[in-house]
Structure formats: structure tokens, C-alpha cells
C-alpha positions in Angstrom: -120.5 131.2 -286.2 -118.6 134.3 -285.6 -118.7 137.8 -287.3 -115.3 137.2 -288.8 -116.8 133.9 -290.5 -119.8 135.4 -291.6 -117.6 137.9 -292.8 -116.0 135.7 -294.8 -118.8 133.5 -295.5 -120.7 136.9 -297.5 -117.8 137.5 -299.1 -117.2 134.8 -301.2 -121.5 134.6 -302.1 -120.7 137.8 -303.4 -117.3 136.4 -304.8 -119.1 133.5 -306.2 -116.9 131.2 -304.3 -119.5 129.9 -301.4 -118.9 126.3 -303.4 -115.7 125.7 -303.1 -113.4 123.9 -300.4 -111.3 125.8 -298.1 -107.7 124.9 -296.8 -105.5 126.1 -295.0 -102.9 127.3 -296.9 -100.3 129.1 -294.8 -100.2 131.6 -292.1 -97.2 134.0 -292.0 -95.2 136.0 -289.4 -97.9 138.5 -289.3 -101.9 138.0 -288.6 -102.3 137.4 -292.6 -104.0 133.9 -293.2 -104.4 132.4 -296.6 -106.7 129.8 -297.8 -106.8 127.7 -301.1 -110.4 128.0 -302.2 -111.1 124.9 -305.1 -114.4 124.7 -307.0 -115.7 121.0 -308.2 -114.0 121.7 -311.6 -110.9 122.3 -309.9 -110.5 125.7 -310.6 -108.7 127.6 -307.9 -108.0 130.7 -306.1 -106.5 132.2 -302.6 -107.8 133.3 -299.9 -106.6 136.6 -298.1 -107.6 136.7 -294.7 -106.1 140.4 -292.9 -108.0 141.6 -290.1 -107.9 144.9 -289.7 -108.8 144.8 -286.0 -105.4 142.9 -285.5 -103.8 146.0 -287.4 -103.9 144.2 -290.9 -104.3 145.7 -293.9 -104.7 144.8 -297.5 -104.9 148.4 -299.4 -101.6 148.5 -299.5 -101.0 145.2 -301.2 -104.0 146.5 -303.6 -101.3 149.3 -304.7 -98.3 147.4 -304.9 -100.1 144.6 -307.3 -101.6 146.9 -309.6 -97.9 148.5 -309.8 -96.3 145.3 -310.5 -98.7 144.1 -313.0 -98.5 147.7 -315.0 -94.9 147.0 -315.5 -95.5 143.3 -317.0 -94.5 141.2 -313.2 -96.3 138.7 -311.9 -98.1 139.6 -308.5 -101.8 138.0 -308.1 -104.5 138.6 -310.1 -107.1 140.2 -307.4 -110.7 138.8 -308.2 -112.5 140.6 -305.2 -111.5 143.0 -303.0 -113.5 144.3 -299.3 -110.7 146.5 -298.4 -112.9 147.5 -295.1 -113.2 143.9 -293.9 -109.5 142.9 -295.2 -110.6 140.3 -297.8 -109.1 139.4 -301.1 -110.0 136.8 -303.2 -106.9 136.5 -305.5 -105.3 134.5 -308.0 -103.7 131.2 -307.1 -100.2 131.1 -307.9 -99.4 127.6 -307.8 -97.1 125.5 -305.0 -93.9 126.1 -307.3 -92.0 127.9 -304.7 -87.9 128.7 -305.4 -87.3 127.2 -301.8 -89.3 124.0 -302.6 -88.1 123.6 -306.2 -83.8 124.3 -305.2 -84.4 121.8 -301.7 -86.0 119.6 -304.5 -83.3 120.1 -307.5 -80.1 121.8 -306.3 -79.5 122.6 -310.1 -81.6 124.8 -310.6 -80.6 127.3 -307.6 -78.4 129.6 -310.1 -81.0 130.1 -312.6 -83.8 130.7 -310.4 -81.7 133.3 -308.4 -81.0 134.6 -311.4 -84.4 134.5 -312.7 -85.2 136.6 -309.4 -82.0 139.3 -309.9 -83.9 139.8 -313.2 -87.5 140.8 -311.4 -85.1 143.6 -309.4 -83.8 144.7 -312.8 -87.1 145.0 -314.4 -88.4 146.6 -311.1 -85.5 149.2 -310.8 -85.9 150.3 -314.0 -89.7 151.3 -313.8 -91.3 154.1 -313.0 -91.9 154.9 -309.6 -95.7 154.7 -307.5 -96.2 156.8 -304.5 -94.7 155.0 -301.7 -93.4 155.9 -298.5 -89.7 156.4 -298.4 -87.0 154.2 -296.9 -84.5 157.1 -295.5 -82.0 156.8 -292.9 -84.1 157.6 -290.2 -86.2 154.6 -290.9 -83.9 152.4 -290.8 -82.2 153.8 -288.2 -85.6 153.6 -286.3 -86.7 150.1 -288.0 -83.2 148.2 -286.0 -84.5 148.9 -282.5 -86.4 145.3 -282.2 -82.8 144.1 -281.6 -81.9 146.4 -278.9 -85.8 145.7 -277.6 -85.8 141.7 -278.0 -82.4 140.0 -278.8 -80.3 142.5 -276.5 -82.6 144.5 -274.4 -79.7 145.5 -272.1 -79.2 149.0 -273.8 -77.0 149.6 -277.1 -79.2 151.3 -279.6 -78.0 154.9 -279.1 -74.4 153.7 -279.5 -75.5 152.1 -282.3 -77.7 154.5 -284.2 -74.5 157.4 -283.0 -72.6 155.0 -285.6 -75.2 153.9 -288.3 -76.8 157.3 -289.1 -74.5 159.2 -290.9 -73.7 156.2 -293.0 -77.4 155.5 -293.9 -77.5 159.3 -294.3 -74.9 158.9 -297.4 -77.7 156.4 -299.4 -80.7 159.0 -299.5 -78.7 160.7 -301.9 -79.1 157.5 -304.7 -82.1 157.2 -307.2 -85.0 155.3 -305.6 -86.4 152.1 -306.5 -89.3 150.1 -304.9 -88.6 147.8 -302.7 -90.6 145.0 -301.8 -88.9 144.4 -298.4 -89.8 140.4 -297.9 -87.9 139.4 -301.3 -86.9 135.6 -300.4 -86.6 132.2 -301.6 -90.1 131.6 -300.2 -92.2 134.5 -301.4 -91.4 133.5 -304.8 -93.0 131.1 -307.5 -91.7 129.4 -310.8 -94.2 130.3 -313.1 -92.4 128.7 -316.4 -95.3 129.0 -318.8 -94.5 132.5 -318.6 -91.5 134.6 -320.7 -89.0 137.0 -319.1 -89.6 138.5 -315.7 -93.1 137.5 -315.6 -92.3 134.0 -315.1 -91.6 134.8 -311.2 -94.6 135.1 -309.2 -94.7 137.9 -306.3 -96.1 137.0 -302.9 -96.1 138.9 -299.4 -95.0 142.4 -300.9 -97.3 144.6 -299.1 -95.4 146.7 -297.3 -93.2 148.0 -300.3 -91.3 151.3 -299.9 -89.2 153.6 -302.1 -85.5 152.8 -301.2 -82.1 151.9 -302.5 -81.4 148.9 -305.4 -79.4 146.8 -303.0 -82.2 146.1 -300.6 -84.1 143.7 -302.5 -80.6 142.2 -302.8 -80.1 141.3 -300.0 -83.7 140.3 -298.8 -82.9 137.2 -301.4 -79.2 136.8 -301.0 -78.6 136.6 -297.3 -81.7 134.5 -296.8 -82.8 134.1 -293.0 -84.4 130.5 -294.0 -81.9 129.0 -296.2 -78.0 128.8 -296.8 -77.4 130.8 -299.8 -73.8 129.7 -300.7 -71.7 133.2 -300.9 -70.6 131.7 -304.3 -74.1 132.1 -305.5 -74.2 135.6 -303.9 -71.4 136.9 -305.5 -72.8 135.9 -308.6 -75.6 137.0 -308.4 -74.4 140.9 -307.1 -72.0 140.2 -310.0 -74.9 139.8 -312.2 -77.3 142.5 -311.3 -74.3 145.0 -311.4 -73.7 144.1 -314.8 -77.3 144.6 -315.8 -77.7 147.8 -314.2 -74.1 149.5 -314.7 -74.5 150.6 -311.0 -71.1 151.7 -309.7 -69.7 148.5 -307.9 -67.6 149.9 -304.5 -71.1 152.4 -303.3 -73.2 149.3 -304.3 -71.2 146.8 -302.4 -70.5 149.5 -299.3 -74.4 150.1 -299.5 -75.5 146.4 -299.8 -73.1 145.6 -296.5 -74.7 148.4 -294.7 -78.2 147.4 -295.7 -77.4 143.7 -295.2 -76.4 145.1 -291.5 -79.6 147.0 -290.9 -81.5 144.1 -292.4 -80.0 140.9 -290.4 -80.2 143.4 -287.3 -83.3 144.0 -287.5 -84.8 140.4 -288.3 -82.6 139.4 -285.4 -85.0 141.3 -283.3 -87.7 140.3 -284.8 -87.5 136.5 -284.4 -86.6 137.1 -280.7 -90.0 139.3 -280.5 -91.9 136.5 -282.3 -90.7 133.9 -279.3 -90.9 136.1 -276.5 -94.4 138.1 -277.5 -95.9 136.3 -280.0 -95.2 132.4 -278.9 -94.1 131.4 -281.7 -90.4 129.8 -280.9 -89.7 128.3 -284.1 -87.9 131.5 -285.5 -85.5 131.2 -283.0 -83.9 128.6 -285.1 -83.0 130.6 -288.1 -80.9 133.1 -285.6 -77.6 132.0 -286.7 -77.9 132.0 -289.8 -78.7 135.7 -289.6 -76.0 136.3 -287.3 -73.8 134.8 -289.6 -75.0 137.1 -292.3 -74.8 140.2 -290.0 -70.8 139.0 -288.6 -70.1 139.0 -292.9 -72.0 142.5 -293.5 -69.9 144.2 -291.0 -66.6 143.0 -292.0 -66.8 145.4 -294.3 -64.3 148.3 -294.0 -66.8 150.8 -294.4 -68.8 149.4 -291.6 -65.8 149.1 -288.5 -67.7 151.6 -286.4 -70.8 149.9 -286.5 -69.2 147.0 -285.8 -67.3 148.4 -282.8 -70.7 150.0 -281.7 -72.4 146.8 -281.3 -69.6 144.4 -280.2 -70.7 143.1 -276.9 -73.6 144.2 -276.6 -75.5 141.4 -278.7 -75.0 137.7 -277.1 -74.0 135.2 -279.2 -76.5 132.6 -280.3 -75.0 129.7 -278.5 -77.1 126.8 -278.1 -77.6 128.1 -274.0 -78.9 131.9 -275.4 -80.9 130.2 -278.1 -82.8 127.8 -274.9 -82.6 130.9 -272.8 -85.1 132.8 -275.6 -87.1 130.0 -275.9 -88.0 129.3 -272.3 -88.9 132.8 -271.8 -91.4 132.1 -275.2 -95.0 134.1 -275.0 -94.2 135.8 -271.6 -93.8 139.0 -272.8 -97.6 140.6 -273.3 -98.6 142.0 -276.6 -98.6 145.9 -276.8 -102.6 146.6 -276.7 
């Protein structure tokens, strides 16, 4: 048995869980696993498995829950909490995911998008936790996996020359949490519920305080699913008629976020392949270049565009083999 086991093992005695079954629920792009614990009776719960030796951890999902709850959301119930061992026993949130219930019932996409645009209302219109801020700089900083990863021939000078001083011009705007990973599979139907509530809140750990659109466009330019821009429209439509946000700086903030975003996640899924070994996120690359080509037609956006055309390859079906050939062969930073 190792320590992590036994670790795991005490915790639930102490949870009152050391009956129950244990399956593997899902594992994630981080070093998170999740278990679905299930007593005789069939009562259940989940499993959160962070270690903080592989830089996990769960305080900050401890923070954001309480938050969400306080302001009538749904985020897990947490049972038990060993915040030094990164352990949560938490409440099981059923298999009703948006992603499984619109590939299931293409119906009911609009109202459970819209169902989701009304968490972000709900959320913006709260007061706000202590959270770190989402400024310019960070993004700025948090797009440099794609000149690392996907294009790691040079480019992120040029680019952050360009993107600054725009992302400079949205520190100015009131603050909102932002949950960051706000997507079609994060997020549970929940229909015994009324209002907001009704949408349960996964993988939101590493919140921040940054601008309304964010969230936006976590859920509307989806890296795992086709969201049709119909739907999108709608659905910016919709929030901006909730909130009375002024529509041109919302749209010319959600392209330049949406840019910053798809950028970014670019990088990402090429640092997954080539450093982490997992190839299957190469897959969803064009889809996200897709979504980054449509962010930076914006007018607003020509000199990022400029500053990055050329300098990130395609993903033809050659590049896409080319990543995944060169999977795991890039070692892990100790």
C-alpha cells in the first residue's frame, strides 16, 4: 500500500466512507482525480484526489465553493476537507452533464446555454471574495504556452508589443469572478432545483477577479464542442440584455478575451502532447483555431492579428501528426 493510499484510506474512516465502493470517475487536464464513492444504500459522494506534491491544491476550491453557495449557486456540498493532504470528500452532483444531455437531445442546447448565461448573471451581480486579479499583465503573461508549445519559433514579444495596451483598456471595468474553466462539460442539469441553482459548478478552482465576458467565452467558444455562432450570438445577445452592459466595449472585450483565451488553450493542448503524453488534445486544435481566426477579425483586434500572422502553423492534418509524434518527449519542469 502506498502513503498516498493510506492517505486516503484514513481519510474516509474519518469521513465515514471506508464502506463504500470506489470508481474511477474522471481524471482531468491537471493531476486532480475524482472517485465516485457509493455506500450499500446507494447513497453517494465524490472523491477529490489533489496532491499537493504534484503542485495540487484544494484550498482554493474550498473558497470559491463557499462563495458560490453564499450567493444561492450550486458548487458541491464539501463533507470533509484535509486541505494538507489534498482530500475532499464532496457532494455528488450527478452524471447530468450539459455536453452529455445536448449530444443526447439537441433541443435542449438553447435553454441549457441559457440556463448557464443566467449563472454569469447571478455571479456578476454578487459581491465580490478576495481573489487574485485577472489584469493585463496576466493575460499578457498567461498566452506564452503558445509561443512555448504550438509555435516555439519566437513571436511572443511581437505579440504581447500588440496585446498589452488593449488588455490595458479592460482593467478599467468593474470586476467579476471568474471561474476560468466555464464549459459545456463542467456543468450539471440539476432540474429539481429553481433559478440559477439548478446548474451545478464543477472544476472552478482557480477563479479570479476579471472582466464579465470571460466566463463568456469559456462557454461559447467551447474547445470540445461546436457551439453554432447562432447560439452564441444569442446567447451574448442575452446576457447583454440582462446586464445592460454597453454592447460595442462588451463585444471588442469578449473578441480580445476570446483571442487571449483560444491562444492560450492552443498552447496548452500542444504542452499536454509534447510534456505530458497525453495526445488526445491535439484533436480539439481546430476548433480552437477556428475560434481564435473569428476573435481576431474583429476590427479592434487587426494588430494582434498582424502580430501573430505567420508565426503560428496551421493545424493541417501534417502539423497536427507532426505534434503528436513528438508526444511526451519534452521532460516535465522539476
Amino acid at each position: 500500500m502506498t502513503e498516498r493510499t493510506l492517505l486516503i484510506k484514513t481519510f474516509l474512516q474519518n469521513a465515514g466512507w471506508s464502506d463504500a465502493t470506489q470508481t474511477l470517475l474522471a481524471g482531468d487536464a491537471s493531476n486532480r482525480r475524482y472517485d465516485r464513492l457509493r455506500r450499500a444504500n446507494g447513497e453517494t459522494a465524490i472523491l477529490m484526489d489533489a496532491p499537493p506534491e504534484r503542485g495540487e491544491d484544494v484550498r482554493p476550491f474550498i473558497q470559491v465553493a463557499e462563495h458560490l453557495t453564499a450567493i444561492g449557486l450550486s458548487p458541491p456540498q464539501i463533507f470533509q476537507a484535509d486541505s494538507d493532504h489534498g482530500l475532499l470528500l464532496i457532494e455528488d452532483l450527478g452524471d447530468a452533464l450539459f455536453a452529455r444531455l445536448m449530444a443526447t437531445d439537441p433541443s435542449q442546447e438553447t435553454p441549457l446555454y441559457r440556463a448557464a448565461v443566467d449563472v454569469l448573471v447571478q455571479l456578476h451581480a454578487a459581491l465580490l471574495p478576495e481573489l487574485p486579479v485577472c489584469d493585463a499583465n496576466w493575460l499578457t503573461e498567461m498566452a506564452a504556452p503558445a509561443f512555448d508549445f504550438y509555435a516555439p519559433d519566437g513571436g511572443q514579444a511581437a505579440f504581447a508589443q500588440a496585446f498589452h495596451p488593449l488588455a490595458t483598456t479592460l482593467d478599467a471595468a468593474p470586476k467579476v469572478v471568474i471561474l476560468r474553466d466555464y464549459h459545456a462539460e463542467n456543468l450539471l442539469w440539476l432540474p429539481q432545483r429553481s433559478g440559477a441553482a439548478r446548474v451545478g459548478l464543477l472544476d472552478f478552482q482557480d477563479a479570479l477577479l476579471g472582466h464579465p465576458a470571460y466566463d463568456l467565452v469559456s462557454i461559447l467558444q467551447d474547445a470540445r464542442r461546436d457551439v453554432p455562432r447562432a447560439v452564441e450570438a444569442q446567447m451574448i445577445d442575452y446576457y447583454l440584455a440582462k446586464t445592460g452592459q454597453d454592447d460595442a466595449a462588451f463585444r471588442r472585450a469578449y473578441a480580445l478575451l476570446g483571442a487571449q483565451r483560444n491562444l492560450r488553450i492552443l498552447g496548452i493542448f500542444a504542452r499536454l502532447c509534447l510534456r505530458d503524453g497525453k495526445p488526445q488534445y491535439v484533436d480539439l486544435i481546430p476548433r480552437v483555431w477556428q475560434h481564435l481566426q473569428h476573435n481576431l477579425r474583429h476590427p479592434a483586434l487587426s494588430a494582434v492579428a498582424d502580430s501573430i500572422a505567420g508565426v503560428l502553423p496551421h493545424p493541417t492534418p501534417d502539423f497536427l501528426e507532426h505534434l503528436k509524434s513528438q508526444c511526451a518527449t519534452i521532460p516535465t519542469p522539476l
